[in-house]
N, C-alpha and C positions, 0 to 999 in steps of 0.2 A: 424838280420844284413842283409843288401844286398840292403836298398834303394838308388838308383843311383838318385832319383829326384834332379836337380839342380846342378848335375855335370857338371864341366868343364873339358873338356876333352884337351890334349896337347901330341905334340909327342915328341920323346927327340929329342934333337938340334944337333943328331949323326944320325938322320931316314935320309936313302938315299934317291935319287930321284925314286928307282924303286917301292916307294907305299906300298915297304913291312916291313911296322913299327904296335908296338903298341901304343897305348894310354892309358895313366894314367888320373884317375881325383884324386886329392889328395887336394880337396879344401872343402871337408866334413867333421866336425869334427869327424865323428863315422866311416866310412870305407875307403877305397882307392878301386876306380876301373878301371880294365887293360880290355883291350878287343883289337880286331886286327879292324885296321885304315881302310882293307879292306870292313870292314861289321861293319861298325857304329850301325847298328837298331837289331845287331846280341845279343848273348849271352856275358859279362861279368865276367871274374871272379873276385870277390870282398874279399879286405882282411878287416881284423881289421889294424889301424895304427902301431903298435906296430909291427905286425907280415911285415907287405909291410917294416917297418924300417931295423928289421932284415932282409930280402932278398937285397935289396939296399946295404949292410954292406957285406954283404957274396957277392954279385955281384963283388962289386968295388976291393974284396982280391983278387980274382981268375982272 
């Protein structure tokens, strides 16, 4: 798990103007990956879909 080739990356339509957002690519069928908007060519961490669904779920409670 962890190939980001052919990700498209998006910010959420809540990222403010000061830059300081993450990025999702969730257009992979085997992983989702978040990294900071900051450093594009930096490190990602990568979930399985399943796992990134539940965090989404448990975000949107709290």
């Amino acid at each position: 798990m962890g190939n980001l080739v052919g990700a498209v990356w998006r910010k959420s339509t809540r990222s403010g103007a000061n830059g300081d957002c993450v990025e999702v690519a969730d257009n992979l069928p085997e992983v989702v990956g978040v990294r900071d908007s900051k450093d594009p060519t930096g490190l990602a961490l990568v979930f399985g879909p399943t796992a990134w669904q539940a965090f989404v779920q448990q975000t949107k409670q709290h």
